[in-house]
N, C-alpha and C positions, 0 to 999 in steps of 0.2 A: 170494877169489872174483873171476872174470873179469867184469863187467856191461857191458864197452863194448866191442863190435868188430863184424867184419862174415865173418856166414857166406857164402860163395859154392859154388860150384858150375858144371862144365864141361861139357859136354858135346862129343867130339869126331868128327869125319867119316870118320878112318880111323885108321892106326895112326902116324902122324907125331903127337906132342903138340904141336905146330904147329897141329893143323888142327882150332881151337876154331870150332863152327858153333852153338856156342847157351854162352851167362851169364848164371845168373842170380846177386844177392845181395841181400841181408836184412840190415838196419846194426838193431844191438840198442846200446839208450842203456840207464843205467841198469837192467838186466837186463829190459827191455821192446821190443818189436820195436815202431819207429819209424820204416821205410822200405824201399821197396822197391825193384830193378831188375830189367830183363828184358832180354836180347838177341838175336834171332837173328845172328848173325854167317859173313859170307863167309869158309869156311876155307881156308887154306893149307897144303899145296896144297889146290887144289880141286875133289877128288871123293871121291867118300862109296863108302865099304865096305858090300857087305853085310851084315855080322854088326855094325856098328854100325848102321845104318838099323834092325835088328832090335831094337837094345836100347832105343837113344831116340826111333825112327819119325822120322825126320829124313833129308828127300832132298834133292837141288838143285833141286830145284822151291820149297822151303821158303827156301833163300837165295841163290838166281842174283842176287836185287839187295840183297841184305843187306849193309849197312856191313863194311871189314876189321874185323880184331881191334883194327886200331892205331888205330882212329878210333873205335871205341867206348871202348877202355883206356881214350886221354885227356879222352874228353868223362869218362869218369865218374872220373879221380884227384880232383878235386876233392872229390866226393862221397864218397870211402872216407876221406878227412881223417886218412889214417896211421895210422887204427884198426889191431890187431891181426886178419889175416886167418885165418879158423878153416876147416876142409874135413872133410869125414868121407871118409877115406884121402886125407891133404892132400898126404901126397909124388907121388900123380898130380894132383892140382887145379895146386898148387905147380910141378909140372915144367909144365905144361903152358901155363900162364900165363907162366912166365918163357923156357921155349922162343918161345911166341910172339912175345912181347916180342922177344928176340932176332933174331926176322924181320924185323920192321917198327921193328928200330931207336931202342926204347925201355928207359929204365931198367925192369927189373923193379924187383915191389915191397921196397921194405926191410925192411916190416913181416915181423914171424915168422908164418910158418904156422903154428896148433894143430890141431891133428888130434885130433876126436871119436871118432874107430877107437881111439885109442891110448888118449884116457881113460877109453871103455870096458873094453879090455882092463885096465886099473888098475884100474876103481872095481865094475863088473857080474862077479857070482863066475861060472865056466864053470857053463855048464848052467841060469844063472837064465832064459835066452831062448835062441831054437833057435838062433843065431847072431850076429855082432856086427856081421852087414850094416845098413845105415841102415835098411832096411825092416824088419829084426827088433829091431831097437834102438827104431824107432816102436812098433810093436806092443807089443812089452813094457812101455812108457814112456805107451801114451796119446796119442802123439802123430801127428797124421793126416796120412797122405800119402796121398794121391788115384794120383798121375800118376807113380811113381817111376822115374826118369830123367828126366825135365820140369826142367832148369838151374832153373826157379826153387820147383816144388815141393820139389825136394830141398836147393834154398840153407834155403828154410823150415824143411824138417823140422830139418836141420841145424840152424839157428838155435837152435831151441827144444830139441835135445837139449843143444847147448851151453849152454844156461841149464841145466839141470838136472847136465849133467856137468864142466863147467868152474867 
């Protein structure tokens, strides 16, 4: 059993995986959630899709003065202390972070991505819950997500399904 790492979550401005404009993450010690981060983030490039604005209500009005991605990364590597980084469908969290990274000129992370999508599909039998979206994985599990696409409600839910799924 996994008890120590850090769920996060992305949210992005258009269809570049570049253009991260909100992060949130959830550092779980001990199989307990013990800290938290929030970002709104200037994405790269910068302007926002509609059909994203739809999904996470996130305009340029939200971060015309919002720090880059590369200035937020490195204030918080410290803080992720090389924990294992966990995403629920982590090959988009994963590309997206390590794209951006790429922009502004930073080591992506070394840590491995685990992906909650994937140990549901291993541990949750088809049909126990309507789907194996974060939102129907909450629901079936008990676990409350308010704001689902909100970078840091969904680092949370995630958190909490990877304690029960990891």
């Amino acid at each position: 059993m996994m008890d120590s790492f850090i769920a996060i979550d992305v949210e992005t401005a258009n269809g570049n995986r570049s253009s991260i404009c909100a992060i949130g993450a959830v550092k779980v010690r001990g199989g307990m959630v013990s800290d938290s981060r929030y970002a709104l983030v200037r994405p790269e490039p910068d302007w926002y899709a509609r059909a994203c604005t739809r999904v996470h209500g996130l305009c340029d009005n939200d971060t015309w003065n919002a720090p880059s991605f590369g200035t937020v990364w490195k204030q918080w590597q410290p803080w992720l202390e090389g924990l294992p980084l966990v995403a629920h469908n982590a090959p988009f969290d994963a590309g997206c972070i390590r794209e951006a990274c790429r922009v502004y000129g930073i080591e992506p992370p070394e840590e491995p991505f685990l992906c909650t999508l994937q140990a549901a599909r291993r541990n949750v039998p088809k049909g126990m819950c309507a789907s194996r979206s974060l939102d129907s994985l909450c629901e079936f599990f008990g676990i409350p997500l308010e704001n689902h696409h909100n970078a840091m409600d969904d680092a949370m839910a995630c958190a909490k399904l990877a304690i029960i799924l990891l």
